[in-house]
C-alpha positions as a LaTeX table, in Angstrom:
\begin{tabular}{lrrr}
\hline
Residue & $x$ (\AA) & $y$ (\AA) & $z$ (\AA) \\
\hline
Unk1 & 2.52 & $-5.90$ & $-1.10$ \\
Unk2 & 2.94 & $-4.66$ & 2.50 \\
Unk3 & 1.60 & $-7.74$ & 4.86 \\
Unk4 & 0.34 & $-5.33$ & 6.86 \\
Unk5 & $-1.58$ & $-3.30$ & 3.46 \\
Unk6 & $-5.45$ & $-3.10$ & 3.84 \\
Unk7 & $-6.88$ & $-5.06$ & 1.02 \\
Unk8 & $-10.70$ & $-4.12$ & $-0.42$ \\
Unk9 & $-12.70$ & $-4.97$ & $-2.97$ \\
Unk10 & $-15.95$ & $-3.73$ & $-4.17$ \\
Unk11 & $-19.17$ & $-5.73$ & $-3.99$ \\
Unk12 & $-23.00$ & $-5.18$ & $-4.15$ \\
Unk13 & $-23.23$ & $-3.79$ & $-0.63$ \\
Unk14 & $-19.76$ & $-1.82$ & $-0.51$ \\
Unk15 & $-16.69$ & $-2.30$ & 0.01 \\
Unk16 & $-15.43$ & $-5.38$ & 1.99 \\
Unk17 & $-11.97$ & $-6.60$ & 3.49 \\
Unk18 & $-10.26$ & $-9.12$ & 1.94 \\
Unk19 & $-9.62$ & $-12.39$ & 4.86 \\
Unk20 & $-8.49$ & $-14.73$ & 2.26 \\
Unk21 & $-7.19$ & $-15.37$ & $-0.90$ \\
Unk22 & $-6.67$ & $-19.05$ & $-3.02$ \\
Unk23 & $-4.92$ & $-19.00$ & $-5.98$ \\
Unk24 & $-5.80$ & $-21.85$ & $-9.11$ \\
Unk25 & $-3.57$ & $-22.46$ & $-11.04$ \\
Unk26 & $-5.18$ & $-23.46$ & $-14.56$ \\
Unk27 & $-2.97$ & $-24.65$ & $-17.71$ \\
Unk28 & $-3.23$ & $-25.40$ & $-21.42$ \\
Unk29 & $-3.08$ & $-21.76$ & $-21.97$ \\
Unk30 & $-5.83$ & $-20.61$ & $-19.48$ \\
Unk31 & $-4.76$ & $-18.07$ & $-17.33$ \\
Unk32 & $-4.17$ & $-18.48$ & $-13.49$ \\
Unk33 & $-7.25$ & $-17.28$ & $-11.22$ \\
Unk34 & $-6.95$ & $-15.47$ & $-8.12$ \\
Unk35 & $-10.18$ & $-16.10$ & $-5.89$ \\
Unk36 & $-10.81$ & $-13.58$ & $-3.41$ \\
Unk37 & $-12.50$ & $-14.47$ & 0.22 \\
Unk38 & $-14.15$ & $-11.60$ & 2.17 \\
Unk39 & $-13.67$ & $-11.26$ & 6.10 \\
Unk40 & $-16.75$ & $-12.31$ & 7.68 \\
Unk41 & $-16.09$ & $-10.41$ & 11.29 \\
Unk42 & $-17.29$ & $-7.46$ & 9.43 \\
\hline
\end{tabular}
């Protein structure tokens, strides 16, 4: 992905940027989570 791509995702009130993301990593079979983080200057 671009670093300069606009990133949304859709919550209850709209859509909202995304400022941050965290990945956790998980094992024993469990997949790999990516936890999104909206941008709160909106």
């Amino acid at each position: 992905m671009p670093k300069d791509a606009v990133v949304l995702y859709e919550g209850d009130a709209g859509y909202a940027l995304v400022g941050g993301i965290d990945l956790q990593r998980n094992g024993n079979g469990v997949p790999d989570e990516v936890i999104l983080f909206p941008d709160m200057s909106e």
